[in-house]
N, C-alpha and C positions, 0 to 999 in steps of 0.2 A: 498131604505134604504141601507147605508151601511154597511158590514160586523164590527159588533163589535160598532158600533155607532149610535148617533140617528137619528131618521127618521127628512129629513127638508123637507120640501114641496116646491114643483117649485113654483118661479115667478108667477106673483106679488102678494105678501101679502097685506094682509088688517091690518088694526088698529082701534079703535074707541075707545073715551074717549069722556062722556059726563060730563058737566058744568052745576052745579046751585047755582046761588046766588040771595042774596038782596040788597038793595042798600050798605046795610054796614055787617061789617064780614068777615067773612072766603069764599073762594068758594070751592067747593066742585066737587075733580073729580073722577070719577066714568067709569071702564071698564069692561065688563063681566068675573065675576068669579077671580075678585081684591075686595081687600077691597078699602073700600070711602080711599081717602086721602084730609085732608083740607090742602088749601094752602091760602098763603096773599102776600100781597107784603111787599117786604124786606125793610129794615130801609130805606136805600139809597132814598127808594121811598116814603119816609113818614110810610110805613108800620109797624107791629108791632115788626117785625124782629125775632120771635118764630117760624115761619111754613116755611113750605116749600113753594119757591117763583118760578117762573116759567122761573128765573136765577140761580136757585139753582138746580132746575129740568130738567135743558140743560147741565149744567156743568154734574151735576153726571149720566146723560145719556151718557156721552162722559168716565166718568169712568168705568161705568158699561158693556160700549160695548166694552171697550180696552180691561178690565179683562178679559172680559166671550168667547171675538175674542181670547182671548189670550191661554187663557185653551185650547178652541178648536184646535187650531192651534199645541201648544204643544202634545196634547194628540196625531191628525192626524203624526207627525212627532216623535212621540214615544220617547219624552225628558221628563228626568225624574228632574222633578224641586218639590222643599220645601213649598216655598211663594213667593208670588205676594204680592207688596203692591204699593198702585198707592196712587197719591194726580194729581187735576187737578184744575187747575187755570185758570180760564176766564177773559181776560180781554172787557170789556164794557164801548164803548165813542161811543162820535160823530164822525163818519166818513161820507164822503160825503153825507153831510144834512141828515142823519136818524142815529139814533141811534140804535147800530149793539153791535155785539160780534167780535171785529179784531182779536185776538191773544186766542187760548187755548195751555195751556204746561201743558204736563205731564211730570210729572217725578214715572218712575216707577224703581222698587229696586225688583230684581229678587235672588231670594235665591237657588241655586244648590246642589245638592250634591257634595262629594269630589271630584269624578271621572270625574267629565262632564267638556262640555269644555264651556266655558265662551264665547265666538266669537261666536258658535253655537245658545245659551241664547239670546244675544248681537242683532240677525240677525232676531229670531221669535219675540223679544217683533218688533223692525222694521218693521215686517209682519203683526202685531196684528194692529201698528199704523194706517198702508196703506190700512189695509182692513178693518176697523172703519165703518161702514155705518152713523154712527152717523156725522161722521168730515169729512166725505166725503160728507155731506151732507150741509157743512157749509159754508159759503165763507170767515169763517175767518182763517186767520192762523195758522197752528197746529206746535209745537214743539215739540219733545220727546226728554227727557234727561232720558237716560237710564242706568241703572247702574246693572252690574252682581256680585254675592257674592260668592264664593263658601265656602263649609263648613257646 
């Protein structure tokens, strides 16, 4: 455990999430000590376009792990930032006969205070990107457009 931080567990971690459905409907996924989330597929797909799609659920895995690398990262490096606010955008086609996710961009908008320095800001969201496990994880193309605010 680090001094002043929290405890991460060595390599390799586990995950599980189990699946149940009917022929028609929602499915329903479920992880220990999460609540159920139903999910369908998205308009695009014929779907009803109301729940959570399992393009909706890669994309905001890729925001959630920028944010949360992002925090950590900041906090380890003792920068004292306002707000994070991210949006992330997937793009999804056919690329070499299967249909993939080629391109994710985020654009994240970092909020400072007066005194800090922006380039500093500017260098860990860059750090947050790179060390994504999520988009590290992908073979699609990642972009960060990053913007620092101070104020």
């Amino acid at each position: 455990m680090r001094a002043g931080g929290p405890r991460v567990d060595p390599l390799p971690h586990h995950y599980r999430v189990e699946t149940s459905l009917g022929p028609e409907g929602e499915v329903w996924l479920r992880s220990e000590s999460l609540p159920a989330l139903a999910t369908a597929p998205p308009a695009a797909f014929g779907g009803p376009g109301d729940h959570w799609s399992p393009e909706t659920l890669l994309v905001a895995a890729v925001a959630d792990c920028f944010a949360l690398g992002f925090r950590a990262i900041a906090s380890a490096s003792r920068l004292e930032w306002r707000e994070l606010a991210c949006r992330v955008d997937g793009t999804l086609e056919r690329s070499e006969g299967r249909t993939r996710f080629t391109r994710v961009r985020i654009e994240a908008r970092l909020k400072l205070p007066a005194a800090a320095d922006p380039e500093r800001g500017r260098r860990l969201l860059e750090k947050a990107e790179k060390a994504c496990l999520i988009t590290n994880s992908l073979s699609a193309e990642v972009e960060l457009d990053a913007a620092v605010e101070i104020g």
